[in-house]
PDB file of N, CA, C and O in Angstrom, chain B, residues numbered from 101:
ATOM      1  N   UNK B 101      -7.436 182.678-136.977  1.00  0.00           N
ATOM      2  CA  UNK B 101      -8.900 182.813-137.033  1.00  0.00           C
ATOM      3  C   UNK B 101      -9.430 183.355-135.697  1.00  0.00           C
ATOM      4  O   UNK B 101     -10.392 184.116-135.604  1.00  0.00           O
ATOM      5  N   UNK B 102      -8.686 182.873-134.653  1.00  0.00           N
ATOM      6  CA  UNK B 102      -9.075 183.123-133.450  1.00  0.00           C
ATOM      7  C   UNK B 102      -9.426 184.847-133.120  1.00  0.00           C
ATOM      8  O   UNK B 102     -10.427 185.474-132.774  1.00  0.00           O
ATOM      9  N   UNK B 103      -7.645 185.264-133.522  1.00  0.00           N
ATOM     10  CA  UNK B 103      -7.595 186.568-133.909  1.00  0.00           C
ATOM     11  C   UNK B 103      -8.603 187.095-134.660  1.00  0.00           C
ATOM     12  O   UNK B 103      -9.166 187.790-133.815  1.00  0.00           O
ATOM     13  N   UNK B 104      -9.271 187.252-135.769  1.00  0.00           N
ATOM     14  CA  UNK B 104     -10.080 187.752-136.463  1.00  0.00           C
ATOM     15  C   UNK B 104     -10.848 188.023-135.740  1.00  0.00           C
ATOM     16  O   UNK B 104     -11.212 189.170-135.481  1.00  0.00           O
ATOM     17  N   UNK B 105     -11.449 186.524-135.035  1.00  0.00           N
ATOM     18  CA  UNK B 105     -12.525 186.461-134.672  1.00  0.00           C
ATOM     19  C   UNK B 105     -12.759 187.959-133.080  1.00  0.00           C
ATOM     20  O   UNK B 105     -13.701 188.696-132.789  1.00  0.00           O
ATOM     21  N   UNK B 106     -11.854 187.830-132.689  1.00  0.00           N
ATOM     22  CA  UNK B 106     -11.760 188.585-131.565  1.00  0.00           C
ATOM     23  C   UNK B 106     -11.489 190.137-131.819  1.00  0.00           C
ATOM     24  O   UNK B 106     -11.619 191.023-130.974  1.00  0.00           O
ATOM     25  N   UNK B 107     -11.218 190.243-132.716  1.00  0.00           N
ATOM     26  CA  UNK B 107     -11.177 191.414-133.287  1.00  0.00           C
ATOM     27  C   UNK B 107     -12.062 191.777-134.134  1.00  0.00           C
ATOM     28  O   UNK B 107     -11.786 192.858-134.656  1.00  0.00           O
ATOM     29  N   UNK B 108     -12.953 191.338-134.459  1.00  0.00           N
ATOM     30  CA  UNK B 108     -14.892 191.527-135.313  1.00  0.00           C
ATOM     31  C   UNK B 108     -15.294 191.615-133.840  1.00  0.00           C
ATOM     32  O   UNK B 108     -16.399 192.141-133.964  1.00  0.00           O
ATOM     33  N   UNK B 109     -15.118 191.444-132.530  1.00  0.00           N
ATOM     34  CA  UNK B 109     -16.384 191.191-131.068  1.00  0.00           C
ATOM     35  C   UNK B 109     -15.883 192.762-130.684  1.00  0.00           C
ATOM     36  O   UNK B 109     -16.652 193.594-130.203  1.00  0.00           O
ATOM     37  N   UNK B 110     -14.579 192.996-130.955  1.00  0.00           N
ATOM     38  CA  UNK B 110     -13.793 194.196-130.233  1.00  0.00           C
ATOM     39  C   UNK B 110     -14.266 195.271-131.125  1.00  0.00           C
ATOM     40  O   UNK B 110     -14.344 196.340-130.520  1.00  0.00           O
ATOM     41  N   UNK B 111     -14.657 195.346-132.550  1.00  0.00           N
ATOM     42  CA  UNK B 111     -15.015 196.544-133.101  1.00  0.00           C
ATOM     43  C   UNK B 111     -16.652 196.699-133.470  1.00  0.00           C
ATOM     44  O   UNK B 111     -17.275 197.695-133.836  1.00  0.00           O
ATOM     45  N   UNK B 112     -17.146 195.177-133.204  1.00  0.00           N
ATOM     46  CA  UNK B 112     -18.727 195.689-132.677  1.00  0.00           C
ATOM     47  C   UNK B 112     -19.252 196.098-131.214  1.00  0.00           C
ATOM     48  O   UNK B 112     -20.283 196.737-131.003  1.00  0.00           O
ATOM     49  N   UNK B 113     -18.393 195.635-130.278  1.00  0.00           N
ATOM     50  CA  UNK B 113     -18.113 196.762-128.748  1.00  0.00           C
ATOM     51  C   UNK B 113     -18.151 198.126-128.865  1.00  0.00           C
ATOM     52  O   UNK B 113     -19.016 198.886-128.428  1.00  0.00           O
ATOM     53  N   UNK B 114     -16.700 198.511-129.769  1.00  0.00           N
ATOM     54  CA  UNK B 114     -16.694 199.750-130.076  1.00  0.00           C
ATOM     55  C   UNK B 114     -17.926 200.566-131.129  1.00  0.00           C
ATOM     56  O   UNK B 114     -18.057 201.790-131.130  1.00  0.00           O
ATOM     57  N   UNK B 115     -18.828 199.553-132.058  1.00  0.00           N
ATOM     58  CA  UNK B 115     -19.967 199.925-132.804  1.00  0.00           C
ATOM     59  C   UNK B 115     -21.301 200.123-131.924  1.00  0.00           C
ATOM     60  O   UNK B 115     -22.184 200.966-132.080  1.00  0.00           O
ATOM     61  N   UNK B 116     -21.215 199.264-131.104  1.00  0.00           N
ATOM     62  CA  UNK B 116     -22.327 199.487-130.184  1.00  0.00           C
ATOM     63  C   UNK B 116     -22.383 200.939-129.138  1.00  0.00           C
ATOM     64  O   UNK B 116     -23.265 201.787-128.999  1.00  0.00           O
ATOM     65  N   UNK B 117     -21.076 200.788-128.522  1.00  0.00           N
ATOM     66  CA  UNK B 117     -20.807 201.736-127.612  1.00  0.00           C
ATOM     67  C   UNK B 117     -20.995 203.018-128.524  1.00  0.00           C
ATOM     68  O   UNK B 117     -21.678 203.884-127.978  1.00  0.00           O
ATOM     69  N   UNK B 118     -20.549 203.325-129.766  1.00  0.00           N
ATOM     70  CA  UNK B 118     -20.818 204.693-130.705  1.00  0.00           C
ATOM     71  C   UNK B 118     -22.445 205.034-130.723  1.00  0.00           C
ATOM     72  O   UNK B 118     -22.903 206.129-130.395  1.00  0.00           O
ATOM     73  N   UNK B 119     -23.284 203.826-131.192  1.00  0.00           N
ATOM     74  CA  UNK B 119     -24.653 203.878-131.227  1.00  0.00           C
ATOM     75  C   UNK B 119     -25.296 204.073-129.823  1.00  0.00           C
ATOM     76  O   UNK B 119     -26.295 204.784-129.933  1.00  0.00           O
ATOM     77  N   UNK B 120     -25.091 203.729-128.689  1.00  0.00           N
ATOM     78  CA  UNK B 120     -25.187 204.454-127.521  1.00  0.00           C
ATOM     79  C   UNK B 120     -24.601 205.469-127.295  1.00  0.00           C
ATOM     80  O   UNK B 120     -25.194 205.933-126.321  1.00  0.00           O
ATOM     81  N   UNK B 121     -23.927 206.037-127.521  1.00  0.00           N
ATOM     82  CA  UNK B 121     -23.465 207.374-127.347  1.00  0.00           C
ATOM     83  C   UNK B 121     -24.463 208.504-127.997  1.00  0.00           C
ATOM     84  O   UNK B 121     -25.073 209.436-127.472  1.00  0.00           O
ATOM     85  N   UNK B 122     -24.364 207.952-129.619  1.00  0.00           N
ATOM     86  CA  UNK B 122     -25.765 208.701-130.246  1.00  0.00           C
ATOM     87  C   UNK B 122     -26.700 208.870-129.884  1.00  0.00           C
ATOM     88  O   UNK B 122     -27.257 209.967-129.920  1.00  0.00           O
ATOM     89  N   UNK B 123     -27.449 207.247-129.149  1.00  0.00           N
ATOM     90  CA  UNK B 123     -28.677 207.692-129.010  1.00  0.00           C
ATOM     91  C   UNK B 123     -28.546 208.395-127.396  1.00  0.00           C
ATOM     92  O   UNK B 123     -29.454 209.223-127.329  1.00  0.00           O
ATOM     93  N   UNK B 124     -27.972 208.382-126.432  1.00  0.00           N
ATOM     94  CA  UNK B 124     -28.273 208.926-125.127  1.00  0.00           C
ATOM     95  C   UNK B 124     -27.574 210.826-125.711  1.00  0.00           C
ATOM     96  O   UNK B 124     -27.636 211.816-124.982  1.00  0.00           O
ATOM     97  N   UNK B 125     -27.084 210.812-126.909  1.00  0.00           N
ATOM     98  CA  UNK B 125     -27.032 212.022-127.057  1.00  0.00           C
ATOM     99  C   UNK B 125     -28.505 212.657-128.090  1.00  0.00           C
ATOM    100  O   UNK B 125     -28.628 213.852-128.360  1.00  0.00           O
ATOM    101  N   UNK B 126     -29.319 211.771-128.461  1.00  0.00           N
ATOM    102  CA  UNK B 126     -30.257 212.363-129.379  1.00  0.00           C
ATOM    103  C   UNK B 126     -31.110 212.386-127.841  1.00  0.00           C
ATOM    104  O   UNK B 126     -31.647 213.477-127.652  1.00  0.00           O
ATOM    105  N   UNK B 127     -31.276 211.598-126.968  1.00  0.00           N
ATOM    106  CA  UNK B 127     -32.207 211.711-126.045  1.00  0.00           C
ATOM    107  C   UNK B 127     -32.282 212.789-125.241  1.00  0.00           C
ATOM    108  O   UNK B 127     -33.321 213.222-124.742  1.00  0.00           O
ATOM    109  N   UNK B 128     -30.895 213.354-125.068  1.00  0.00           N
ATOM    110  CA  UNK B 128     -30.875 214.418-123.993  1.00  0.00           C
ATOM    111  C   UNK B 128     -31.136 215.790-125.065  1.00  0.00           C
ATOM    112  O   UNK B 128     -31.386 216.877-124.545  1.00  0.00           O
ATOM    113  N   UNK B 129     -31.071 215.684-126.368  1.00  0.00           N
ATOM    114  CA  UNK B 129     -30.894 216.783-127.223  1.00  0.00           C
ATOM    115  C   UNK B 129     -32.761 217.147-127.113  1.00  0.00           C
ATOM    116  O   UNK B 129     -33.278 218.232-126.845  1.00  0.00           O
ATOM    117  N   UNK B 130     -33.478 215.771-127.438  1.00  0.00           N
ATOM    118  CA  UNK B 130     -35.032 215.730-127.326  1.00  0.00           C
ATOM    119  C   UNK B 130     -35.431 216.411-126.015  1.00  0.00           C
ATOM    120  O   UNK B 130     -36.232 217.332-125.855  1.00  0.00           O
ATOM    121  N   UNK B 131     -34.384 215.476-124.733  1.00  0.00           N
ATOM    122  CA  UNK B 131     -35.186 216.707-123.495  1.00  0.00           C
ATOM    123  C   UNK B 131     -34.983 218.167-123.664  1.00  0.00           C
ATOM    124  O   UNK B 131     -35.849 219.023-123.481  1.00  0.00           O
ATOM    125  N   UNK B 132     -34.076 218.316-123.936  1.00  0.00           N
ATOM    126  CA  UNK B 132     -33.560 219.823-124.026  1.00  0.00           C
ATOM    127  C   UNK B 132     -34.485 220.600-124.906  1.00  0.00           C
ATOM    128  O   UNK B 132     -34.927 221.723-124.662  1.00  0.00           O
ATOM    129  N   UNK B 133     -34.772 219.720-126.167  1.00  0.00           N
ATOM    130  CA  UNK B 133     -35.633 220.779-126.880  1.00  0.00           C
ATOM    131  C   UNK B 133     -37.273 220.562-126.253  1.00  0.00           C
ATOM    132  O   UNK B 133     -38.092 221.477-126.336  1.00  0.00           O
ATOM    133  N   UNK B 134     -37.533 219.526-125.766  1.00  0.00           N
ATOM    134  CA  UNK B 134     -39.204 219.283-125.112  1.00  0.00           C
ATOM    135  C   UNK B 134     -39.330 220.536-124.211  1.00  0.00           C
ATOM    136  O   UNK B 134     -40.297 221.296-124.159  1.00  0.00           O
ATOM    137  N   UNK B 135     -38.039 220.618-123.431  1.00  0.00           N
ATOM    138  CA  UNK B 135     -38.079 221.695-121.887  1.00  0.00           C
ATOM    139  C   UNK B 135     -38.590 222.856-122.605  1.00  0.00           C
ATOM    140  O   UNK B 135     -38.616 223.181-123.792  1.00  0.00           O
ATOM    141  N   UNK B 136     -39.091 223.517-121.228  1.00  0.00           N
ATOM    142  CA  UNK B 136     -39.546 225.032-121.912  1.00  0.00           C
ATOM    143  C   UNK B 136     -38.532 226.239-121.893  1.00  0.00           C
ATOM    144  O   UNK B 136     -37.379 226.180-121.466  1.00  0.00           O
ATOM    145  N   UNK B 137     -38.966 227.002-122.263  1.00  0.00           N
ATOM    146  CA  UNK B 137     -37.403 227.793-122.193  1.00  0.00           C
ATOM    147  C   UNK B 137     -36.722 228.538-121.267  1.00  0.00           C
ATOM    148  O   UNK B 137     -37.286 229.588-120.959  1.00  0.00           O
ATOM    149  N   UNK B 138     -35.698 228.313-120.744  1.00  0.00           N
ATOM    150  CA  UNK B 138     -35.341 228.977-119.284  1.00  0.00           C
ATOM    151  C   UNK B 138     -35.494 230.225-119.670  1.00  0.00           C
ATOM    152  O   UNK B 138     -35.141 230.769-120.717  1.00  0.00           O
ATOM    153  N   UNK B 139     -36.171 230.734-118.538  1.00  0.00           N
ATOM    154  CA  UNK B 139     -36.455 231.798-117.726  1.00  0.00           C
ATOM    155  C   UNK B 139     -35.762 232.938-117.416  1.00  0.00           C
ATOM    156  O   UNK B 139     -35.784 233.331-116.250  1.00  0.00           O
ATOM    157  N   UNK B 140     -34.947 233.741-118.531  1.00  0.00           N
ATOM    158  CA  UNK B 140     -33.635 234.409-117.984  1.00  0.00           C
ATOM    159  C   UNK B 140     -34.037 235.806-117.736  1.00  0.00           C
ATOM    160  O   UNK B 140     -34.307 236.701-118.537  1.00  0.00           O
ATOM    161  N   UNK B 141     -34.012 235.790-116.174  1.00  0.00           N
ATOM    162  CA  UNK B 141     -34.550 237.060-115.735  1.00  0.00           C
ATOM    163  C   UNK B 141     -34.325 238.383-116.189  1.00  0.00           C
ATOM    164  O   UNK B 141     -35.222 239.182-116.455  1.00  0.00           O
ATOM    165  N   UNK B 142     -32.702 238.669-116.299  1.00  0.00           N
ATOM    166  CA  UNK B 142     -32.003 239.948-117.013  1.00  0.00           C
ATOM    167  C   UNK B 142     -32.581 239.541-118.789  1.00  0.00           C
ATOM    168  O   UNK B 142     -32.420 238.482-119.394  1.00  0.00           O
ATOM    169  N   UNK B 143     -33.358 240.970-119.317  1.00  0.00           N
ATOM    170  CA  UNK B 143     -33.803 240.661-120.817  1.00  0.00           C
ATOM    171  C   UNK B 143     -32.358 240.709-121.781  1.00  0.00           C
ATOM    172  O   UNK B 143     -32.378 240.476-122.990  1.00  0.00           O
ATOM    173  N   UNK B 144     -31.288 241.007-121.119  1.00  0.00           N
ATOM    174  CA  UNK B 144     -30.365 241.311-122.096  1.00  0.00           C
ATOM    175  C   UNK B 144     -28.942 240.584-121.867  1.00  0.00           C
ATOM    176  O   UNK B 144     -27.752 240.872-121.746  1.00  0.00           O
ATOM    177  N   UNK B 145     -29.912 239.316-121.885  1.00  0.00           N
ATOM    178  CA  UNK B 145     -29.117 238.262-121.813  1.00  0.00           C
ATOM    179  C   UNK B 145     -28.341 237.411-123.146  1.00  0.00           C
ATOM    180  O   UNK B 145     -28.915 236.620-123.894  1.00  0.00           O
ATOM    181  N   UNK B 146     -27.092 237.755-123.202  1.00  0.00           N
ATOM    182  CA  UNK B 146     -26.274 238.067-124.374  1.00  0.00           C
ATOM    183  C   UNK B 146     -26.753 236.766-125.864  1.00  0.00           C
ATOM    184  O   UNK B 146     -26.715 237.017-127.069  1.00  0.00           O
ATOM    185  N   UNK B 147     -27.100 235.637-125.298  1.00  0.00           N
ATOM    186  CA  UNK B 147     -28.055 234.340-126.334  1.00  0.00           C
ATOM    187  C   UNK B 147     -29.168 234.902-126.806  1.00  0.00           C
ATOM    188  O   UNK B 147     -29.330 235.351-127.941  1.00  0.00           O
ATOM    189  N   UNK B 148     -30.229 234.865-125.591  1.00  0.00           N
ATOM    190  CA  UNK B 148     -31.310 236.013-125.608  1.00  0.00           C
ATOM    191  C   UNK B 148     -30.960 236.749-126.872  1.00  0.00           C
ATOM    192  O   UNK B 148     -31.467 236.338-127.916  1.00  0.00           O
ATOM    193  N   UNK B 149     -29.954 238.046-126.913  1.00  0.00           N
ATOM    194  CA  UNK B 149     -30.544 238.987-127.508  1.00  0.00           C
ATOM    195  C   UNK B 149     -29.634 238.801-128.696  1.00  0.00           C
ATOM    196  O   UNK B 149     -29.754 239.733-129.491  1.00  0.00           O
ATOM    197  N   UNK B 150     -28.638 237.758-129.112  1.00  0.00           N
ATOM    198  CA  UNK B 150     -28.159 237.420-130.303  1.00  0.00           C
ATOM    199  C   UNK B 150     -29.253 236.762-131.457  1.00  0.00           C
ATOM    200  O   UNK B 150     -29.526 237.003-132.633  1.00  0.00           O
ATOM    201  N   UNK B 151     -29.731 235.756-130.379  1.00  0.00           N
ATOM    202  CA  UNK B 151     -30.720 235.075-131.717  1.00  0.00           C
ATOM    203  C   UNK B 151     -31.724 235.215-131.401  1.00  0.00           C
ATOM    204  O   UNK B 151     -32.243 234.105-131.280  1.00  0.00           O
ATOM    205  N   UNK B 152     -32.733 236.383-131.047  1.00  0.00           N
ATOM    206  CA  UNK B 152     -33.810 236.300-130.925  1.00  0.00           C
ATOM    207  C   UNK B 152     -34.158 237.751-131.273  1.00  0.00           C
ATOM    208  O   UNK B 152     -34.379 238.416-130.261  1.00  0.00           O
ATOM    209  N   UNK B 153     -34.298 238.606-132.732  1.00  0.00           N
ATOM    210  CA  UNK B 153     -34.334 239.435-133.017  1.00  0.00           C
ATOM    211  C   UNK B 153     -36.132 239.500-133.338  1.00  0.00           C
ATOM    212  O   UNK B 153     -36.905 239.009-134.161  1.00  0.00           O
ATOM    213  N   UNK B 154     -36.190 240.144-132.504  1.00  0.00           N
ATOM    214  CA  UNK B 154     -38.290 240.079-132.232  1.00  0.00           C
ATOM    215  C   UNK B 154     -37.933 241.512-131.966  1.00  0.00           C
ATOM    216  O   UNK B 154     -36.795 241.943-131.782  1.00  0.00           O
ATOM    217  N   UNK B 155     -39.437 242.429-131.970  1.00  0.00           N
ATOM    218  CA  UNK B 155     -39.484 243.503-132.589  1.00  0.00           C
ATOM    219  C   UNK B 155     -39.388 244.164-131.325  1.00  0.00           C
ATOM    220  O   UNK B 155     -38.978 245.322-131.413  1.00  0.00           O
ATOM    221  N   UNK B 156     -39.626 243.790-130.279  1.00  0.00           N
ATOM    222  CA  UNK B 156     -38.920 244.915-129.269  1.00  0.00           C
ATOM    223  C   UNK B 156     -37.451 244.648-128.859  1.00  0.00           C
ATOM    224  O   UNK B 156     -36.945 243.605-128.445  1.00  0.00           O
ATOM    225  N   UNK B 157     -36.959 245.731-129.059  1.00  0.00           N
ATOM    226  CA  UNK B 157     -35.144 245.485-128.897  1.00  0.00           C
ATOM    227  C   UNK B 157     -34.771 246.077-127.728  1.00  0.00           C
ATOM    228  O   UNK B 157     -34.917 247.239-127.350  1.00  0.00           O
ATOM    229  N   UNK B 158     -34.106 244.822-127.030  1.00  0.00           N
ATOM    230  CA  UNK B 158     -33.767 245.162-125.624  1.00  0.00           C
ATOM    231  C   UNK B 158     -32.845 246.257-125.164  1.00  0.00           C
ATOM    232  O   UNK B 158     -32.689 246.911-124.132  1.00  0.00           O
ATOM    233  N   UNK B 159     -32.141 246.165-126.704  1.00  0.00           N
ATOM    234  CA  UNK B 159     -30.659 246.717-126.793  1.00  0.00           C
ATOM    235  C   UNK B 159     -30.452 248.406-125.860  1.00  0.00           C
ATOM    236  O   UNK B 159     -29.722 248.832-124.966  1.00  0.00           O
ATOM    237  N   UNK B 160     -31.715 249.008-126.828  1.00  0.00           N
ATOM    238  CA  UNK B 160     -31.682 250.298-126.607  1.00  0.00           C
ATOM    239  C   UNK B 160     -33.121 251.032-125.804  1.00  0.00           C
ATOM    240  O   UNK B 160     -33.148 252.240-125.570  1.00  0.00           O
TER     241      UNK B 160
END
C-alpha cells in the first residue's frame, strides 16, 4: 500500500510539473503574441516575405 501510495504522489509531481510546463508555455506564447511586431529592418526578410503576401511585393 505504501508503494501505491508513493507512486499516486510521484505521478501527480509528474501531473503537476506537465500543467506548469503548459501553462508557463501558454504564458510566454500570450507575451509573444501581445508584443508588437519586430521591426525587421531589411523588407525581404525571408518570414516577412513567406507569410505575409500583401500587395506590395518586396520580391521584385
Amino acid at each position: 500500500m505504501a508503494e501505491r501510495k508513493d507512486l499516486q504522489t510521484h505521478a501527480r509531481t509528474i501531473r503537476d510539473r506537465h500543467t506548469d510546463e503548459r501553462q508557463h508555455l501558454a504564458k510566454t506564447i500570450a507575451t509573444y503574441l501581445k508584443r508588437p511586431k519586430p521591426d525587421i529592418s531589411s523588407p525581404d526578410h525571408p518570414s516577412r516575405r513567406r507569410n505575409r503576401p500583401s500587395g506590395l511585393s518586396f520580391d521584385r
